[in-house]
C-alpha positions as CSV (number, residue, x, y, z in Angstrom):
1,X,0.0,0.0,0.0
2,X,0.9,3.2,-0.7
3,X,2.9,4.9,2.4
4,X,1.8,9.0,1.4
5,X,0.0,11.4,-0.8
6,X,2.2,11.2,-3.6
7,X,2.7,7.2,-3.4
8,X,-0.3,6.7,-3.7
9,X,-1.4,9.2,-6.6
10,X,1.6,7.7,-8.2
11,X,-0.2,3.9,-7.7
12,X,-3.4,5.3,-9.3
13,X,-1.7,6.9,-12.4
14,X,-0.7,3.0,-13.0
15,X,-3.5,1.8,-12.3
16,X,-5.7,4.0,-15.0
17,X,-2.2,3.1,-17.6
18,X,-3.3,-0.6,-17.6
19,X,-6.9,0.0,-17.1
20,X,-8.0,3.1,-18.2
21,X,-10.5,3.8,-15.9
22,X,-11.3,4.1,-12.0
23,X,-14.2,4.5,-10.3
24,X,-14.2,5.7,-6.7
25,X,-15.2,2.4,-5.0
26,X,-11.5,1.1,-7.0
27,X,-9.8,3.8,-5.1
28,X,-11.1,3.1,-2.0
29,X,-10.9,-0.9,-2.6
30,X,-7.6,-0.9,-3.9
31,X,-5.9,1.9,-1.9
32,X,-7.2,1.7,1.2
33,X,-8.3,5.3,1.0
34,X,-11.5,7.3,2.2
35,X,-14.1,8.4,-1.1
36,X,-12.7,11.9,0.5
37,X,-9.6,11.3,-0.2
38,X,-10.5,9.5,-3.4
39,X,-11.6,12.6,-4.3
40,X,-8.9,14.6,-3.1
41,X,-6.7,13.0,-5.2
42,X,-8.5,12.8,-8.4
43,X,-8.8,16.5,-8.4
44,X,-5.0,16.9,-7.9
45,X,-4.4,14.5,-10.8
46,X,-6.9,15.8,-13.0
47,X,-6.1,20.0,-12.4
48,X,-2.1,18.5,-13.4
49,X,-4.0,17.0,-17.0
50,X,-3.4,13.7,-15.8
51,X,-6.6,12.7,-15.9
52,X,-10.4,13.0,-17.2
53,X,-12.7,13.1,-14.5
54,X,-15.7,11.3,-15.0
55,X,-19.8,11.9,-14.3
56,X,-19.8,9.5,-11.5
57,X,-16.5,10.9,-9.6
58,X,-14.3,8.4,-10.9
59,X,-11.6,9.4,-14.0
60,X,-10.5,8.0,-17.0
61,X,-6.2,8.2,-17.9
62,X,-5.2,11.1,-19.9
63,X,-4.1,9.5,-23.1
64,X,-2.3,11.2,-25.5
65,X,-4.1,13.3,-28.6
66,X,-7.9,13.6,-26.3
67,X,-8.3,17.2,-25.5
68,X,-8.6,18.6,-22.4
69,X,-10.9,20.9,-20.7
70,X,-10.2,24.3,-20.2
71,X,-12.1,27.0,-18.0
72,X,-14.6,29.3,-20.0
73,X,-12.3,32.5,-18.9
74,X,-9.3,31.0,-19.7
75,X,-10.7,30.1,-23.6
76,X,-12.7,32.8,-24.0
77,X,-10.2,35.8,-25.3
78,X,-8.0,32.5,-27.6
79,X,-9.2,32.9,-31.1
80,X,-11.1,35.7,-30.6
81,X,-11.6,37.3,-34.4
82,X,-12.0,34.1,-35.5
83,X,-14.7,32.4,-33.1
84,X,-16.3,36.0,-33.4
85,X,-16.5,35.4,-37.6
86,X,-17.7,31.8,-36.8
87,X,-20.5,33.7,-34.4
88,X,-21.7,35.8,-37.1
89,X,-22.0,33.9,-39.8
90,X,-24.2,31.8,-37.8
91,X,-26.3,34.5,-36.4
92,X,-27.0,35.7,-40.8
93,X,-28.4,32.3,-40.6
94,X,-31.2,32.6,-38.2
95,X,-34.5,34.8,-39.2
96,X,-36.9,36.7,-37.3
97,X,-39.6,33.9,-35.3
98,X,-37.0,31.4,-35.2
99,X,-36.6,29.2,-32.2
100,X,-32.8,28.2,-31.8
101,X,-30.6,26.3,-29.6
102,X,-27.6,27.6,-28.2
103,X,-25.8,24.8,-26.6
104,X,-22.2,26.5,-23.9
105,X,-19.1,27.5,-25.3
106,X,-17.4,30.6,-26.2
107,X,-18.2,30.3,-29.8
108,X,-21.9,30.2,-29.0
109,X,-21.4,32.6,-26.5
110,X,-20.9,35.1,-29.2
111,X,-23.6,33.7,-30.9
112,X,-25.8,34.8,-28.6
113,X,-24.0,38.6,-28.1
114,X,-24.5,39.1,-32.1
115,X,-28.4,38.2,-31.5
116,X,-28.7,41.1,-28.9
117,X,-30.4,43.3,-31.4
118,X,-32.4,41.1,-33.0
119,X,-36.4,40.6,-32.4
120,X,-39.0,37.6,-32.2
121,X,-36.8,35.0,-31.8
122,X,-36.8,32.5,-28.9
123,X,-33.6,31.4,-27.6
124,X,-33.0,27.8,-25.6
125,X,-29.9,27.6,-23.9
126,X,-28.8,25.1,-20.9
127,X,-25.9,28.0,-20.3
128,X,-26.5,30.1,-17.8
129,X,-23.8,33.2,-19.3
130,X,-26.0,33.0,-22.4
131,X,-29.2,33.5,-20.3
132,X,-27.8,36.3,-18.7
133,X,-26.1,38.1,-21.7
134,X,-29.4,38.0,-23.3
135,X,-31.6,38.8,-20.0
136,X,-32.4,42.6,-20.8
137,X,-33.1,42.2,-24.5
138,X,-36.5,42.5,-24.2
139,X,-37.5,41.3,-28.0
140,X,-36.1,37.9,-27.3
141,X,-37.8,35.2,-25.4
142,X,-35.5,33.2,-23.1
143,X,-35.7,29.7,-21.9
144,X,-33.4,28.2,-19.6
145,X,-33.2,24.4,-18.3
146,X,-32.7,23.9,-14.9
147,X,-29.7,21.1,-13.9
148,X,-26.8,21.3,-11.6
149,X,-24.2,24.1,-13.0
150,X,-21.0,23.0,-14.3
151,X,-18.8,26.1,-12.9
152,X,-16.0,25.4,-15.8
153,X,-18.7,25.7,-18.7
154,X,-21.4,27.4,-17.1
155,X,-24.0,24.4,-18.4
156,X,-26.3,23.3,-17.2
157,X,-26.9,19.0,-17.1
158,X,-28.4,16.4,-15.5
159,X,-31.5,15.1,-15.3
160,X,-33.3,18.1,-14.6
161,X,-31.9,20.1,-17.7
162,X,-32.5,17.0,-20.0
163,X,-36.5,16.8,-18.8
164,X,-37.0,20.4,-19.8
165,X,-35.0,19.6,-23.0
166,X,-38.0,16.7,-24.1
167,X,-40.7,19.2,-23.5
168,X,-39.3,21.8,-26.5
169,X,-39.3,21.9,-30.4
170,X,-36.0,23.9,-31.7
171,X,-35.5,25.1,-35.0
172,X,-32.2,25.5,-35.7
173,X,-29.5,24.4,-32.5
174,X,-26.1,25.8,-33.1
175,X,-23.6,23.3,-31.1
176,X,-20.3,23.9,-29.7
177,X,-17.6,21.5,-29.7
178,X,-14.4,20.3,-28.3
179,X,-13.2,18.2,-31.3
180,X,-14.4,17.1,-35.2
181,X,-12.8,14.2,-36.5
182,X,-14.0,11.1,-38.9
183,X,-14.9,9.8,-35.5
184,X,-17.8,12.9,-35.5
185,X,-17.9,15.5,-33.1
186,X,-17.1,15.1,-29.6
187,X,-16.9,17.1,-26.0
188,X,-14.8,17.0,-22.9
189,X,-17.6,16.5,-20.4
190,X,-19.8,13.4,-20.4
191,X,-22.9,16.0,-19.0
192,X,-22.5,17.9,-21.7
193,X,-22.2,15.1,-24.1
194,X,-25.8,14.1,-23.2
195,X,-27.8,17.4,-23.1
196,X,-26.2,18.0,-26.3
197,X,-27.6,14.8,-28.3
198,X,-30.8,15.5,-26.6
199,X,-30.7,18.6,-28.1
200,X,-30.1,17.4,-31.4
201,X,-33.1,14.9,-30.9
202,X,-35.3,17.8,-30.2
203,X,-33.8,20.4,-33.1
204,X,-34.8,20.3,-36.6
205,X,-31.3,21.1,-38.2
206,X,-28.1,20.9,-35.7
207,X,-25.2,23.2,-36.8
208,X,-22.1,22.8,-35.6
209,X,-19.7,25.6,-34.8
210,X,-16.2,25.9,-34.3
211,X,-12.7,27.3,-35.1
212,X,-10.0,26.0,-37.0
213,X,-8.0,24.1,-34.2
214,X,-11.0,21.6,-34.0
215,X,-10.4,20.0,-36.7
216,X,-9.0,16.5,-36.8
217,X,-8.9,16.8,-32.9
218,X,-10.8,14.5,-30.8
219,X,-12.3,15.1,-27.2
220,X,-13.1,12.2,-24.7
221,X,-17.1,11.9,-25.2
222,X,-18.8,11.2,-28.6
223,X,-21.5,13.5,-29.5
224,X,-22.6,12.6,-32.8
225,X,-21.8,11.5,-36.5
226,X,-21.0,14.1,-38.6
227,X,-23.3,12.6,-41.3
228,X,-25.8,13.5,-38.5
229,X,-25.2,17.3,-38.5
230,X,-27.0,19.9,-40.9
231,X,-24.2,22.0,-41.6
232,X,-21.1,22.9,-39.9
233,X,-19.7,26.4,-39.9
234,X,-16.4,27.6,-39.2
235,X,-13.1,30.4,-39.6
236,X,-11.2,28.6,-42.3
237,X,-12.0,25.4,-44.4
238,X,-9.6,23.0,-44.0
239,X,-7.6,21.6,-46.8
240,X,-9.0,18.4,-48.9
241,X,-6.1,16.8,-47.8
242,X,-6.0,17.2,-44.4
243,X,-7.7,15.0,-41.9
244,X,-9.8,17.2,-41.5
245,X,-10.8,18.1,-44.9
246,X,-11.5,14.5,-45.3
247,X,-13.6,14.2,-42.8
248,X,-16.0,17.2,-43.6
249,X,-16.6,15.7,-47.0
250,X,-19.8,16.2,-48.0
251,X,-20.9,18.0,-45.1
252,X,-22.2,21.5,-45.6
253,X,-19.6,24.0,-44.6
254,X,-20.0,27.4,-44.3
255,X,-16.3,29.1,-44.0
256,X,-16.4,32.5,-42.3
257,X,-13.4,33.3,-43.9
258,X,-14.4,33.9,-47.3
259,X,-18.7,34.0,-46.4
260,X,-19.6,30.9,-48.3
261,X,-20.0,27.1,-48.2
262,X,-19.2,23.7,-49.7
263,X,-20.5,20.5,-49.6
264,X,-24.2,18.9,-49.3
265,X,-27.1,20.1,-47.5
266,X,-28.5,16.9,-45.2
């Protein structure tokens, strides 16, 4: 058994190299540790990116080439000009008594900020910054989820959010993401994962938006196909012989940087 702190954490990074995954009733089973300090210890690994935690308090390893989640605050100036081009391009897209559904994300936080001045259209969000950038514009209708707050993202999840989720009927959903790949799209957080395919099971067309540094990557939780997406819109259209570019084939794709689009329409 591990003798201290750093033993221990140590022991678990092994661990989740052979097996991938922990849960905290391994921790506690396998090193003789209290779910507090189960805890305790997952946090320290995961705020030194050495691991994923997971929806029920466990954590997956850290492999190589998965993107990792970073705070709203600390991605929201990266990119700026061009997630703000991605954001405006998709707001020329939505017309006056629209219903749309803005899922969290910096990208679709500007989304929402180019919409301020628009009127009649109804706005679903499970982000609570979106909600509140948008609170005083009195010519847009608002609708919130409930769920438990995700303080890195500002979503909301859970069961609660995902109940008010099946009551609605959305137009047009514009969709953050952390990652587009030939494996589809795909998110850090396994929450987020979930209210975001019910939102696309609720929305009539899902567009997904994103910048450049997307492309090719892959997060840790599937969200969808890409062959399941309406459109996707983004800064620069990646090259036809990129992974990237491969993977976009035949998906419509709008490309801020020169206002027009490629591909099919699904």
């Amino acid at each position: 058994m591990a003798r201290n702190k750093s033993e221990r954490q140590e022991q678990v990074l092994a661990y989740l190299e052979r097996y991938g995954s922990i849960s905290l009733q391994e921790m506690t089973d396998n090193f003789d540790c209290s779910e507090a300090t189960a805890r305790r210890d997952l946090d320290d690994l995961e705020k030194a990116g050495k691991v994923i935690r997971t929806m029920g308090g466990g954590a997956t390893y850290a492999a190589s080439g998965l993107i990792r989640e970073v705070p709203f605050r600390e991605k929201q100036q990266a990119l700026y000009p061009e997630k703000e081009a991605v954001a405006l391009l998709a707001a020329s897209l939505v017309e006056e008594g629209d219903v749309i559904g803005l899922t969290g994300g910096t990208t679709t936080f500007l989304i929402a900020k180019a919409l301020k001045k628009r009127r009649n259209i109804t706005v679903v969000t499970n982000a609570v910054n979106i909600a509140m950038e948008l609170a005083d514009c009195e010519e847009l209708q608002i609708v919130l989820t409930g769920g438990v707050l995700r303080n890195r993202s500002f979503e909301l999840c859970g069961p609660l959010a995902e109940q008010t989720v099946k009551a609605l009927n959305i137009q047009k959903m514009f969709m953050g993401v952390d990652g587009v790949s030939e494996q589809g799209v795909s998110t850090y957080s396994e929450l987020e994962a979930n209210i975001a395919r019910l939102l696309m099971q609720r929305s009539k067309q899902t567009i997904a938006v994103f910048d450049h540094t997307k492309v090719g990557k892959t997060s840790l939780f599937h969200v969808s196909e890409l062959q399941e997406l309406h459109a996707c819109i983004t800064d620069k259209r990646p090259t036809e012989n990129s992974e990237g570019g491969a993977a976009l084939a035949g998906i419509k794709v709008y490309a801020a940087e020169d206002n027009s689009v490629s591909g099919e329409e699904r």
